[in-house]
Structure formats: C-alpha cells, structure tokens
mmCIF entry with sequence, helices, sheets and N, C-alpha, C, O atoms, coordinates in Angstrom:
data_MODEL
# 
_entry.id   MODEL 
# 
_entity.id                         1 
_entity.type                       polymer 
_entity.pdbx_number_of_molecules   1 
# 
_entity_poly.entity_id                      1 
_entity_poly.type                           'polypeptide(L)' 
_entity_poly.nstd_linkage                   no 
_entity_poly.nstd_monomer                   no 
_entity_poly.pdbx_seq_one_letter_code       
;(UNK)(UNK)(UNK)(UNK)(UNK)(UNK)(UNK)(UNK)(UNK)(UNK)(UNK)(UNK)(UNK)(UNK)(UNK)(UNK)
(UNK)(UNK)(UNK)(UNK)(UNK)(UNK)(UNK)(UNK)(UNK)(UNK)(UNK)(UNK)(UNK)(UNK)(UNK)(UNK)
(UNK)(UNK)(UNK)(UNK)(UNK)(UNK)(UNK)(UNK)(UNK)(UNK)(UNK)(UNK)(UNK)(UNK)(UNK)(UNK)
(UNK)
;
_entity_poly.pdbx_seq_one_letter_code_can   XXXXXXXXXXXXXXXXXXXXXXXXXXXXXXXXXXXXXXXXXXXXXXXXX 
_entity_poly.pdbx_strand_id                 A 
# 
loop_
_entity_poly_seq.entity_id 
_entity_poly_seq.num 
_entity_poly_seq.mon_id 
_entity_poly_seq.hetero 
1 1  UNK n 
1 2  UNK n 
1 3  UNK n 
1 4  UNK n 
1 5  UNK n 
1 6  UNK n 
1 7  UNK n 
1 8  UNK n 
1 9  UNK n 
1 10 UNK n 
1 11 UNK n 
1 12 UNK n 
1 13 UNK n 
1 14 UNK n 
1 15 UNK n 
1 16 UNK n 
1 17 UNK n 
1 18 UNK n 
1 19 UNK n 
1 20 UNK n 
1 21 UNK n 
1 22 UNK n 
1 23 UNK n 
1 24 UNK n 
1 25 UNK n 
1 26 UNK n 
1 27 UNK n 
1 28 UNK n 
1 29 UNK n 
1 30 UNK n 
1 31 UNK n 
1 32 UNK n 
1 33 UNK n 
1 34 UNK n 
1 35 UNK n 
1 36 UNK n 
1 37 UNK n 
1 38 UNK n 
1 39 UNK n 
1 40 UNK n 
1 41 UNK n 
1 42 UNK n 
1 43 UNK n 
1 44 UNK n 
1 45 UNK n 
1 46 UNK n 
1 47 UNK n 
1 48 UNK n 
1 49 UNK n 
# 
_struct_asym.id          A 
_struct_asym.entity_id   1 
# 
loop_
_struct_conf.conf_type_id 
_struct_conf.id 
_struct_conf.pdbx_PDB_helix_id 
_struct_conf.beg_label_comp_id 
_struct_conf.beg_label_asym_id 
_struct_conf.beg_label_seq_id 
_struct_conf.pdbx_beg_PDB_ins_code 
_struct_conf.end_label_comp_id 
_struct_conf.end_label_asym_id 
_struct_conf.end_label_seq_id 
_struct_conf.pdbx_end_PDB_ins_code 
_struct_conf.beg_auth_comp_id 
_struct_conf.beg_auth_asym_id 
_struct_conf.beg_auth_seq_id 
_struct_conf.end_auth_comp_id 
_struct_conf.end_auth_asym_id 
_struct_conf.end_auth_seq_id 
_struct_conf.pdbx_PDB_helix_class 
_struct_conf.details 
_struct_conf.pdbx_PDB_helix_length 
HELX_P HELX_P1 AA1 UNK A 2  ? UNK A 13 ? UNK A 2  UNK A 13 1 ? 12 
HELX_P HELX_P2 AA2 UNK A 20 ? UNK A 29 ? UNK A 20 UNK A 29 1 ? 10 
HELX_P HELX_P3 AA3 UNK A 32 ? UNK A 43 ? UNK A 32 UNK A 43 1 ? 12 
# 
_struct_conf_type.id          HELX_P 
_struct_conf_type.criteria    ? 
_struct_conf_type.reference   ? 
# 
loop_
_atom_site.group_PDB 
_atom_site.id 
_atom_site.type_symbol 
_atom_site.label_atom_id 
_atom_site.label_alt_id 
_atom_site.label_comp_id 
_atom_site.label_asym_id 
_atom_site.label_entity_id 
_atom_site.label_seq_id 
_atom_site.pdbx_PDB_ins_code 
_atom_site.Cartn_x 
_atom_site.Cartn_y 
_atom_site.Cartn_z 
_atom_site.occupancy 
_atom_site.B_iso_or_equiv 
_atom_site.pdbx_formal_charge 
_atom_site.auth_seq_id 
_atom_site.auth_comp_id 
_atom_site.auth_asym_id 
_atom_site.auth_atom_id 
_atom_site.pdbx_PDB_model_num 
ATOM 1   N N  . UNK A 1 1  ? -44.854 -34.263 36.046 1.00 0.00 ? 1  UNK A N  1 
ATOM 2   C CA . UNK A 1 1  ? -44.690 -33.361 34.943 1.00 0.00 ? 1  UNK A CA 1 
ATOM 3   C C  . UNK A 1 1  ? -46.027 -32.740 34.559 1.00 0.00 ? 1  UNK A C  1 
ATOM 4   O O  . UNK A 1 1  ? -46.101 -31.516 34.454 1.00 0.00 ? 1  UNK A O  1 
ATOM 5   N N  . UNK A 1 2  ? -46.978 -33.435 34.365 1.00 0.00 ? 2  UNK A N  1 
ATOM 6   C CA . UNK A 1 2  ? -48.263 -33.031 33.851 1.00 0.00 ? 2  UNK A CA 1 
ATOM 7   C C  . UNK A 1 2  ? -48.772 -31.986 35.066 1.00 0.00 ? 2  UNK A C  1 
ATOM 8   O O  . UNK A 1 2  ? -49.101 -30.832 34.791 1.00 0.00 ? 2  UNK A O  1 
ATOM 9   N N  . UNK A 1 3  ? -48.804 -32.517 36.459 1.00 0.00 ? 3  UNK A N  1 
ATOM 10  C CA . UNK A 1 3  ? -48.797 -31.483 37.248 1.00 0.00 ? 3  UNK A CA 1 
ATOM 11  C C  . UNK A 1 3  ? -48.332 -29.952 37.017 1.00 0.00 ? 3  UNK A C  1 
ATOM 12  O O  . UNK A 1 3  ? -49.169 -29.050 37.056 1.00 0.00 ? 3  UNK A O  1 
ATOM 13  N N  . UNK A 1 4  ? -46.809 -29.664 36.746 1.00 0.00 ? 4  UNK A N  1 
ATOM 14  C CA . UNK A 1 4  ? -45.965 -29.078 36.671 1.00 0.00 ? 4  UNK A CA 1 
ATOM 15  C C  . UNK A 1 4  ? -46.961 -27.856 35.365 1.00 0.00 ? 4  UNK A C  1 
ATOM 16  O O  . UNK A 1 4  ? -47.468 -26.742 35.496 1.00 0.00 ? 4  UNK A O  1 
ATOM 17  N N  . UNK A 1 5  ? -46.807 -29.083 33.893 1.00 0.00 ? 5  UNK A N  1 
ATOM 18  C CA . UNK A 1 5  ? -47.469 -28.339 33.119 1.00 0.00 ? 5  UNK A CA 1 
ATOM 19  C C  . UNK A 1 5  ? -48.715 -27.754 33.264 1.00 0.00 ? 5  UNK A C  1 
ATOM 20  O O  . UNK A 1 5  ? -49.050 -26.703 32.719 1.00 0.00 ? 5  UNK A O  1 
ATOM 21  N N  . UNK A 1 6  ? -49.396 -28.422 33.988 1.00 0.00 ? 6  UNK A N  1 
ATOM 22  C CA . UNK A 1 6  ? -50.899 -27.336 33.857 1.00 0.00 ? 6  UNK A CA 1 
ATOM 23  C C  . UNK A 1 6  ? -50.772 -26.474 34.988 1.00 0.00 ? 6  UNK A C  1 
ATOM 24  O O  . UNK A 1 6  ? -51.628 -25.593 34.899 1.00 0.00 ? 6  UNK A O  1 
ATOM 25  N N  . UNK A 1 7  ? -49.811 -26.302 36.396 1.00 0.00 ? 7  UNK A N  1 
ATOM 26  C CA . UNK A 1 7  ? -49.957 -24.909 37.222 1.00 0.00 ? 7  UNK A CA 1 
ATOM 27  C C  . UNK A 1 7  ? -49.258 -23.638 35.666 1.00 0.00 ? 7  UNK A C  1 
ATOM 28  O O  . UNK A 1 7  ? -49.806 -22.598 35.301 1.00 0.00 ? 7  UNK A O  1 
ATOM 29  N N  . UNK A 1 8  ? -47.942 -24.265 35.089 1.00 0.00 ? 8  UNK A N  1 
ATOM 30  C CA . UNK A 1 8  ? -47.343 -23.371 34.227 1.00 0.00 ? 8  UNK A CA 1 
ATOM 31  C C  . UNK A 1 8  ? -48.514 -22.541 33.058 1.00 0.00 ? 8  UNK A C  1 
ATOM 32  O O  . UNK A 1 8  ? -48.401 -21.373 32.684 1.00 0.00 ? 8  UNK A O  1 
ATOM 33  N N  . UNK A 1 9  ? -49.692 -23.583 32.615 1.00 0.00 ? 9  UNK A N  1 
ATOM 34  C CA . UNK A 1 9  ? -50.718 -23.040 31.942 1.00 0.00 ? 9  UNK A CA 1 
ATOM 35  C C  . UNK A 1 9  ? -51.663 -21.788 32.374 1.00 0.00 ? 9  UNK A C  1 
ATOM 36  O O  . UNK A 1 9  ? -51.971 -20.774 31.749 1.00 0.00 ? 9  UNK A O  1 
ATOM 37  N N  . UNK A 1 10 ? -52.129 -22.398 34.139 1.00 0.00 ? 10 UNK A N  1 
ATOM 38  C CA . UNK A 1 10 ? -52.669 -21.711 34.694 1.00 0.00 ? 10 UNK A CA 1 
ATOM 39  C C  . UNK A 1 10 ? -52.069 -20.090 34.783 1.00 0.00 ? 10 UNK A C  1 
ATOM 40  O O  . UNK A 1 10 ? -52.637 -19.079 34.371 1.00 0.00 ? 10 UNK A O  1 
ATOM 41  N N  . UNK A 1 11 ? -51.024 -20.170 35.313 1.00 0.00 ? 11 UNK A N  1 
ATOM 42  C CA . UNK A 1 11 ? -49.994 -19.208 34.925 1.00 0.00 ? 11 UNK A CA 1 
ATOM 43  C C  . UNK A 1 11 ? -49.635 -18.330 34.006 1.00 0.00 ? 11 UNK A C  1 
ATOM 44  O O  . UNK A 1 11 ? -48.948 -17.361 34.328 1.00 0.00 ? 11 UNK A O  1 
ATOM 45  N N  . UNK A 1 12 ? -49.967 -18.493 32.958 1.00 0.00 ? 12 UNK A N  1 
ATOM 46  C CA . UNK A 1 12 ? -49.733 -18.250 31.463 1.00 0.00 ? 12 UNK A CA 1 
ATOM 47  C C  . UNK A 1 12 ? -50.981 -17.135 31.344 1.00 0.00 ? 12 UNK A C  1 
ATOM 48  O O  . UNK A 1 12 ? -51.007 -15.929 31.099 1.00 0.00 ? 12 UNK A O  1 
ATOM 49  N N  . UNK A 1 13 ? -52.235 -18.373 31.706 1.00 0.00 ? 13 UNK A N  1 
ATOM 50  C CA . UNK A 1 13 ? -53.355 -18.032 31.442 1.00 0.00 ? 13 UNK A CA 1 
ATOM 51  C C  . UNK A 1 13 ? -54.178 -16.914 31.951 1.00 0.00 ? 13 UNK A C  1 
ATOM 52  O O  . UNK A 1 13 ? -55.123 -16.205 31.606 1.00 0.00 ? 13 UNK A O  1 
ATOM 53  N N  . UNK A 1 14 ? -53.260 -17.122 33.063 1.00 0.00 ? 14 UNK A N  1 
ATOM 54  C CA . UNK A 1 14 ? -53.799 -15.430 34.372 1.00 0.00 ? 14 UNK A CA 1 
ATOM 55  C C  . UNK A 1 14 ? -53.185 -14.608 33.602 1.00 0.00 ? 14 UNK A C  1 
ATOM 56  O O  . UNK A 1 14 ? -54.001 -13.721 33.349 1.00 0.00 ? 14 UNK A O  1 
ATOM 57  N N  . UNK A 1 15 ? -52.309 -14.417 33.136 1.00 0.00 ? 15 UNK A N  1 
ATOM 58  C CA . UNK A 1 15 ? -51.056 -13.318 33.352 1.00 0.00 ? 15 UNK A CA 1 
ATOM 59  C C  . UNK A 1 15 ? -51.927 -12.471 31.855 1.00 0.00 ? 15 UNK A C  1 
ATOM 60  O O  . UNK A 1 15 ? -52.349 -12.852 30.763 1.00 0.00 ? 15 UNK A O  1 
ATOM 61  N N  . UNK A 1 16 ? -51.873 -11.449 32.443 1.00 0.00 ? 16 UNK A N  1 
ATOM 62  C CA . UNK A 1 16 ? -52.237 -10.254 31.418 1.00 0.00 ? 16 UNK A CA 1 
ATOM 63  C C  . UNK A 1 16 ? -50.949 -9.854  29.591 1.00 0.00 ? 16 UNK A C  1 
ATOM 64  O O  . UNK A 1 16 ? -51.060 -9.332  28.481 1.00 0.00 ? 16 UNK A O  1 
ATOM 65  N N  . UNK A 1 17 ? -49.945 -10.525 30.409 1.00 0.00 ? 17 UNK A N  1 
ATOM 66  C CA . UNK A 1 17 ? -48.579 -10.686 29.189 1.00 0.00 ? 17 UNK A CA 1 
ATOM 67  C C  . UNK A 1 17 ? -49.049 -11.443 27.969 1.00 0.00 ? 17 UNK A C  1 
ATOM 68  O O  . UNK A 1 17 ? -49.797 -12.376 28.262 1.00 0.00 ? 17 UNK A O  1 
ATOM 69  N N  . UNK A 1 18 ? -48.795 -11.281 26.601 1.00 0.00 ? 18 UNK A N  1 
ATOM 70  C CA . UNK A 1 18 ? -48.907 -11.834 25.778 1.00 0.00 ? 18 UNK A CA 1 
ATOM 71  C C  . UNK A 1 18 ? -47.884 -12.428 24.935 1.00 0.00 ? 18 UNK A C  1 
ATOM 72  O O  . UNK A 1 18 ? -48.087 -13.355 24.151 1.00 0.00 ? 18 UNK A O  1 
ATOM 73  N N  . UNK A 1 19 ? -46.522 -11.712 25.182 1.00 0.00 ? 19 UNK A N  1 
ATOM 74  C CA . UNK A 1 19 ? -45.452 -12.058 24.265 1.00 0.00 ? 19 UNK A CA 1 
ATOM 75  C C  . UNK A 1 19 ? -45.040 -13.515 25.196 1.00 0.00 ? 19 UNK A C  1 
ATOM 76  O O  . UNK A 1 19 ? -45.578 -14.008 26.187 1.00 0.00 ? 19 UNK A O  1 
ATOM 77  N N  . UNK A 1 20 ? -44.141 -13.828 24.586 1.00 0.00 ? 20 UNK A N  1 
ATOM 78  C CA . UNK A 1 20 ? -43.284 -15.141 24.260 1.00 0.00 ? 20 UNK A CA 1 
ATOM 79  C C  . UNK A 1 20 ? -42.298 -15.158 26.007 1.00 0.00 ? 20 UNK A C  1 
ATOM 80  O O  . UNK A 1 20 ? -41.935 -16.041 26.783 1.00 0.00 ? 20 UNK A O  1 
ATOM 81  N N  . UNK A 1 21 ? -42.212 -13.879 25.964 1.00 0.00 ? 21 UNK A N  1 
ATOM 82  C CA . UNK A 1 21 ? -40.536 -13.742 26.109 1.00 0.00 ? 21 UNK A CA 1 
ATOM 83  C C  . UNK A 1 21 ? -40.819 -13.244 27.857 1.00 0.00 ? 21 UNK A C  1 
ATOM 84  O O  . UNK A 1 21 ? -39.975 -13.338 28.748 1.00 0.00 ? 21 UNK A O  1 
ATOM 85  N N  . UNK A 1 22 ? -42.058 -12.776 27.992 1.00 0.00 ? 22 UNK A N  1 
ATOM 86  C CA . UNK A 1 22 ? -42.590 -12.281 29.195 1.00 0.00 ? 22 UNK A CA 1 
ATOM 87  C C  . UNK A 1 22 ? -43.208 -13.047 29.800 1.00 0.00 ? 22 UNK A C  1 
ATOM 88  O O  . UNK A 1 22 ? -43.178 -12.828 31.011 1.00 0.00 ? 22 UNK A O  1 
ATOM 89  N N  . UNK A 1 23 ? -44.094 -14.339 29.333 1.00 0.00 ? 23 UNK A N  1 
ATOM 90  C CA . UNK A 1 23 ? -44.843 -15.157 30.068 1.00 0.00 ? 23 UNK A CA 1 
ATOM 91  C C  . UNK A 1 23 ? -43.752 -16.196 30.484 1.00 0.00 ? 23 UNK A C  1 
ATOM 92  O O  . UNK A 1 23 ? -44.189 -16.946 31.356 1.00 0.00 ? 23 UNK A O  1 
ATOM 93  N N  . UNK A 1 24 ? -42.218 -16.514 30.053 1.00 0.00 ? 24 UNK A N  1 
ATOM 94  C CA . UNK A 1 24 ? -41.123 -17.311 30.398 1.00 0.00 ? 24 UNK A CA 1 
ATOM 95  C C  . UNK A 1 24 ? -40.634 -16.769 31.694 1.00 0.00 ? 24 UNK A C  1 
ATOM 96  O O  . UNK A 1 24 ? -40.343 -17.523 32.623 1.00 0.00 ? 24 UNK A O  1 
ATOM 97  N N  . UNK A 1 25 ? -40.523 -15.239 31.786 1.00 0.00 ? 25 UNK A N  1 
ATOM 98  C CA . UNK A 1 25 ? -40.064 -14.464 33.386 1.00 0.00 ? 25 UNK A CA 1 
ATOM 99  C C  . UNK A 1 25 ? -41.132 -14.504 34.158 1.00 0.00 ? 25 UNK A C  1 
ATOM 100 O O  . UNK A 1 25 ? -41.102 -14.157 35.338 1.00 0.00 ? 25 UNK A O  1 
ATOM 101 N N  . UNK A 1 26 ? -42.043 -14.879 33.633 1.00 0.00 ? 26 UNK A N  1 
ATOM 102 C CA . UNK A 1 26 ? -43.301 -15.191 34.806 1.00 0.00 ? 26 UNK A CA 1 
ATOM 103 C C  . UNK A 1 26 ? -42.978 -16.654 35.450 1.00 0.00 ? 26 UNK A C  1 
ATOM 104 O O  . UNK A 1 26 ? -43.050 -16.933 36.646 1.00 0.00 ? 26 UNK A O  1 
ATOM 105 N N  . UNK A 1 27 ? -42.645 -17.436 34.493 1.00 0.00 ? 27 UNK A N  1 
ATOM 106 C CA . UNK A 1 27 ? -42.581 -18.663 34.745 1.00 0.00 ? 27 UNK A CA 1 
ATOM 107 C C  . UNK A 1 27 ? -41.106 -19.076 35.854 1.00 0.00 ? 27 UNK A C  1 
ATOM 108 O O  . UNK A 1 27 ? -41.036 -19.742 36.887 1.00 0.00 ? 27 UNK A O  1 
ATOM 109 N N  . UNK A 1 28 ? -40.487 -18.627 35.376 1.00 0.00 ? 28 UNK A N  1 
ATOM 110 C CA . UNK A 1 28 ? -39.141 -18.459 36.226 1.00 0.00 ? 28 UNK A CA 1 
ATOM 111 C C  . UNK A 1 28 ? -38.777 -17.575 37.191 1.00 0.00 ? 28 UNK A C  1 
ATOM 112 O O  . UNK A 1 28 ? -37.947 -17.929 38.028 1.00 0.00 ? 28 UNK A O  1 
ATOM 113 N N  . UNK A 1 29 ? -39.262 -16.463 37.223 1.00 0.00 ? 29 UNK A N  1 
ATOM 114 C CA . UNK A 1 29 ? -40.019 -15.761 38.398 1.00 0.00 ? 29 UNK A CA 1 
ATOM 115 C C  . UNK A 1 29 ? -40.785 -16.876 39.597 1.00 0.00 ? 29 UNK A C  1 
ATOM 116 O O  . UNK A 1 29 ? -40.541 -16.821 40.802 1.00 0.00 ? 29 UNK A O  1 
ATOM 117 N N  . UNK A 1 30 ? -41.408 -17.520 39.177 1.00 0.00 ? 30 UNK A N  1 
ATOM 118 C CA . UNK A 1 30 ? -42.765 -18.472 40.050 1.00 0.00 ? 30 UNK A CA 1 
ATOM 119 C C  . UNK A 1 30 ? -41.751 -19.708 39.937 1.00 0.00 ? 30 UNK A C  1 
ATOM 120 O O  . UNK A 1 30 ? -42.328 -20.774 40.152 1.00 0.00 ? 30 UNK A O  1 
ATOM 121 N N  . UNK A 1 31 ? -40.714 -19.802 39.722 1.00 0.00 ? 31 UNK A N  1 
ATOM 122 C CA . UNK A 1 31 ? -40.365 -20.967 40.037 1.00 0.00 ? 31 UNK A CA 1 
ATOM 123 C C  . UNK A 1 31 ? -40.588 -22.440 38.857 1.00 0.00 ? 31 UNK A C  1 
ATOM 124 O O  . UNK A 1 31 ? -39.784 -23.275 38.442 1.00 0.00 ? 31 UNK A O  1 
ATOM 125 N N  . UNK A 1 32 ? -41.548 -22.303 38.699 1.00 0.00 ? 32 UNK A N  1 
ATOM 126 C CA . UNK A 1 32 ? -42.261 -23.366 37.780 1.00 0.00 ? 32 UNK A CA 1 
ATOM 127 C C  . UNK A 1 32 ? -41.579 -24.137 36.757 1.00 0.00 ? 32 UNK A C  1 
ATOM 128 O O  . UNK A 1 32 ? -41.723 -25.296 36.368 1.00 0.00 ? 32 UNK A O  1 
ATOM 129 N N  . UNK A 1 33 ? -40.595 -22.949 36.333 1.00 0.00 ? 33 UNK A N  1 
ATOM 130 C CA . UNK A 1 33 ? -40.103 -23.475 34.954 1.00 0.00 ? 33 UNK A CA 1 
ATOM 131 C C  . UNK A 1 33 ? -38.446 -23.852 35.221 1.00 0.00 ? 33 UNK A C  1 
ATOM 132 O O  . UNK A 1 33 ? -37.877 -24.315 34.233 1.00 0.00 ? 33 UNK A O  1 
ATOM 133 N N  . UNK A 1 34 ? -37.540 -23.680 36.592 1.00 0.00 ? 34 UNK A N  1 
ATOM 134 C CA . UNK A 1 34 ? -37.171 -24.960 37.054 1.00 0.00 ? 34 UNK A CA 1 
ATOM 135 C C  . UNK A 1 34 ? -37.128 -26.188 37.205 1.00 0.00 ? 34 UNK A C  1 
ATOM 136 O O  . UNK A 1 34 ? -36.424 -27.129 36.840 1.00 0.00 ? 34 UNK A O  1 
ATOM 137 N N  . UNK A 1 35 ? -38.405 -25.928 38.083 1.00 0.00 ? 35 UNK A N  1 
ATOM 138 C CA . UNK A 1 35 ? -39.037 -27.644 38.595 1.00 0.00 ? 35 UNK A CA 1 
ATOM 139 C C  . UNK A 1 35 ? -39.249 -28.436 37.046 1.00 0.00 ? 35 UNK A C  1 
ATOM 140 O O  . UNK A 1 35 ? -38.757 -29.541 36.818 1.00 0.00 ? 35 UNK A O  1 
ATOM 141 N N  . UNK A 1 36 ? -39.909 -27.811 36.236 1.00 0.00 ? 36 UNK A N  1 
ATOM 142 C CA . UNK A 1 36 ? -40.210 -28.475 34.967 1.00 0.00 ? 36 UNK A CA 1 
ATOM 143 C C  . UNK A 1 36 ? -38.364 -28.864 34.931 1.00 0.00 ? 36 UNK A C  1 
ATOM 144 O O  . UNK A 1 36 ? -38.065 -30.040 35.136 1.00 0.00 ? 36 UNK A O  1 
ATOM 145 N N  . UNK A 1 37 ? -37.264 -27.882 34.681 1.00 0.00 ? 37 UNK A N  1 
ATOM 146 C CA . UNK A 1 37 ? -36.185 -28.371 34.237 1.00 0.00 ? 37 UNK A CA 1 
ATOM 147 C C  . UNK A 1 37 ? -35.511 -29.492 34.841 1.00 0.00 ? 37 UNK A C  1 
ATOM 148 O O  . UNK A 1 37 ? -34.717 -30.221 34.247 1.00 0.00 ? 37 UNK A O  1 
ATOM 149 N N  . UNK A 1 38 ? -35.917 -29.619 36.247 1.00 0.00 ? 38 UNK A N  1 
ATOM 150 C CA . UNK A 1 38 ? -35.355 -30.502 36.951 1.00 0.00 ? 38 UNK A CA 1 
ATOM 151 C C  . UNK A 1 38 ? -36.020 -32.110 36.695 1.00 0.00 ? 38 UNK A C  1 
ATOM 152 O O  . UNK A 1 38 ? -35.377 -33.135 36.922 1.00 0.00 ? 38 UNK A O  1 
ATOM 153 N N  . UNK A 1 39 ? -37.575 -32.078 36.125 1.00 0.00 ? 39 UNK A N  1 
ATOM 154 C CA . UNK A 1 39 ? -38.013 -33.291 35.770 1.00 0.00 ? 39 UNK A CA 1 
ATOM 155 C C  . UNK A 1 39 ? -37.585 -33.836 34.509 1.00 0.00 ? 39 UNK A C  1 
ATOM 156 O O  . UNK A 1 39 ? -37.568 -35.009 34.133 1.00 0.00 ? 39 UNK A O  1 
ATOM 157 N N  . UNK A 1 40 ? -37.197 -32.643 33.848 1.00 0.00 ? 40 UNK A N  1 
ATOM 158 C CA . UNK A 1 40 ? -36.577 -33.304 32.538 1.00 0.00 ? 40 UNK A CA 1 
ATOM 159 C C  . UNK A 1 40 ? -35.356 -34.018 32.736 1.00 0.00 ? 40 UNK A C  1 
ATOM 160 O O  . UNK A 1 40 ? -35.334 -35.218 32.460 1.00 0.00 ? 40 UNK A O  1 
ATOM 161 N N  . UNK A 1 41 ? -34.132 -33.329 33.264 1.00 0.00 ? 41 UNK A N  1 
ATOM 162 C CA . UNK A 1 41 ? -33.246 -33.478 33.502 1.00 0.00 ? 41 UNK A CA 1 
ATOM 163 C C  . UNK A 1 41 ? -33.037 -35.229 33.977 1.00 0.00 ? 41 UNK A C  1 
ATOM 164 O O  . UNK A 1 41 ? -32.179 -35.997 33.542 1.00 0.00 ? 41 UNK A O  1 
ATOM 165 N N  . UNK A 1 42 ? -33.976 -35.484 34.861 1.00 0.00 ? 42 UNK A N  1 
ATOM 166 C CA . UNK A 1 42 ? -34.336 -36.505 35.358 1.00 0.00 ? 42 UNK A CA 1 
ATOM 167 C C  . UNK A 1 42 ? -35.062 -37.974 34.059 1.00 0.00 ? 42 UNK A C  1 
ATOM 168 O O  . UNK A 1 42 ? -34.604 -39.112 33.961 1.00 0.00 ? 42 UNK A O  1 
ATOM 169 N N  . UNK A 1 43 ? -35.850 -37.582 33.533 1.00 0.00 ? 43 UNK A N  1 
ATOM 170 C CA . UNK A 1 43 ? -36.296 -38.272 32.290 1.00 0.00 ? 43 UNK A CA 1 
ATOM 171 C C  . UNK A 1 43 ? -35.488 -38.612 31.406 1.00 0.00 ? 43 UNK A C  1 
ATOM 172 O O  . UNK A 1 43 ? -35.079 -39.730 31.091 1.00 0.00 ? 43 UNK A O  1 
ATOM 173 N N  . UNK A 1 44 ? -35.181 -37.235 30.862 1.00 0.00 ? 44 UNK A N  1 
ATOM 174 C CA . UNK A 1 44 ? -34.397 -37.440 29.301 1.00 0.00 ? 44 UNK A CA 1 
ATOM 175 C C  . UNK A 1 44 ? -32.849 -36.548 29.447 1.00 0.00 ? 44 UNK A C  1 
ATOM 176 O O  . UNK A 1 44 ? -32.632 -35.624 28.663 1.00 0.00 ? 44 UNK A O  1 
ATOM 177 N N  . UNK A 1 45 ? -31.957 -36.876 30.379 1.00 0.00 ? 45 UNK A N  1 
ATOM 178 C CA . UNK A 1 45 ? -30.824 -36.779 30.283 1.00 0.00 ? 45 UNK A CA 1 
ATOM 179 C C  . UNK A 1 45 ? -29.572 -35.696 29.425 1.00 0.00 ? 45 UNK A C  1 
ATOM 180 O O  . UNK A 1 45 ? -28.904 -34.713 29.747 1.00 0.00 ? 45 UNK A O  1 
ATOM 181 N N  . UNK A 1 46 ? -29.735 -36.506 28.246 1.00 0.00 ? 46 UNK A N  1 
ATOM 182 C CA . UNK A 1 46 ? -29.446 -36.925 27.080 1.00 0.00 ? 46 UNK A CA 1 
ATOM 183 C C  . UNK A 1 46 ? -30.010 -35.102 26.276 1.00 0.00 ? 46 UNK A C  1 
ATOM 184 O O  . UNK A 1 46 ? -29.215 -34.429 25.620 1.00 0.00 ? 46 UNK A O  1 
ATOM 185 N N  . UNK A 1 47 ? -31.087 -34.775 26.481 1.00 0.00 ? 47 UNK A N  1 
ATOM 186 C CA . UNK A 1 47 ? -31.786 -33.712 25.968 1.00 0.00 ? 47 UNK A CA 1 
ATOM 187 C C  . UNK A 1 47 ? -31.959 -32.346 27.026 1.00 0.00 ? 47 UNK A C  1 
ATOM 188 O O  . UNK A 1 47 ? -32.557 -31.408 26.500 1.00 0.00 ? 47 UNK A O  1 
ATOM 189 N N  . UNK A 1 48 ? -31.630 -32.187 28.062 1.00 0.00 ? 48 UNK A N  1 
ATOM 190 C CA . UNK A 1 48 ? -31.156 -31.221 29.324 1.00 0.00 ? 48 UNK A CA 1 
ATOM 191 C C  . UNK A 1 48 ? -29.503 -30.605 28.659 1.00 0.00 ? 48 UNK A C  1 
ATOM 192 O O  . UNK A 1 48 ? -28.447 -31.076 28.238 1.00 0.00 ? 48 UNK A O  1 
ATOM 193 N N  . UNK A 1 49 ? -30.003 -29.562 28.855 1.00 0.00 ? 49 UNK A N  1 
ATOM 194 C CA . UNK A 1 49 ? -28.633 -28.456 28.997 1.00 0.00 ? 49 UNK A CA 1 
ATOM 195 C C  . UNK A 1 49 ? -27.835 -28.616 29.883 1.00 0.00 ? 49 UNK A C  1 
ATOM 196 O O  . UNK A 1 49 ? -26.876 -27.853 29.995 1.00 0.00 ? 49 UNK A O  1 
# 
C-alpha cells in the first residue's frame, strides 16, 4: 500500500492539474488508483464498494 501511495503522490505531484477531480483521472488513467482499490478491498472488506 505505502508503495502504491507514494507512486500515486509522485503522480499528483508531476501533474500540472490542480483540481480534485482531474488529478483522480490521472490516477485512474495510470492505473494506480485500482491497484490501491484492490489492496483495500483485500484489507478492509467491510469498507470497499
């Protein structure tokens, strides 16, 4: 996970986007914010959509 979170930072951090709503289609665009869903999913069950 911690992996996961700091490429998603790195990510964030490049990206010239500032809103909310645009650095999330970056993230899901790149994949990233899957894999994050899939570790949750895995952890905390219970709290996954």
């Amino acid at each position: 996970m911690v992996k996961l979170a700091t490429k998603a930072e790195k990510l964030a951090k490049a990206s010239t986007q500032e809103d909310r709503k645009s650095i999330r289609k970056l993230l899901r665009d790149d994949g990233v914010s899957g894999e994050i869903d899939k570790v949750i999913k895995k952890l905390l069950p219970e709290y996954a959509t």
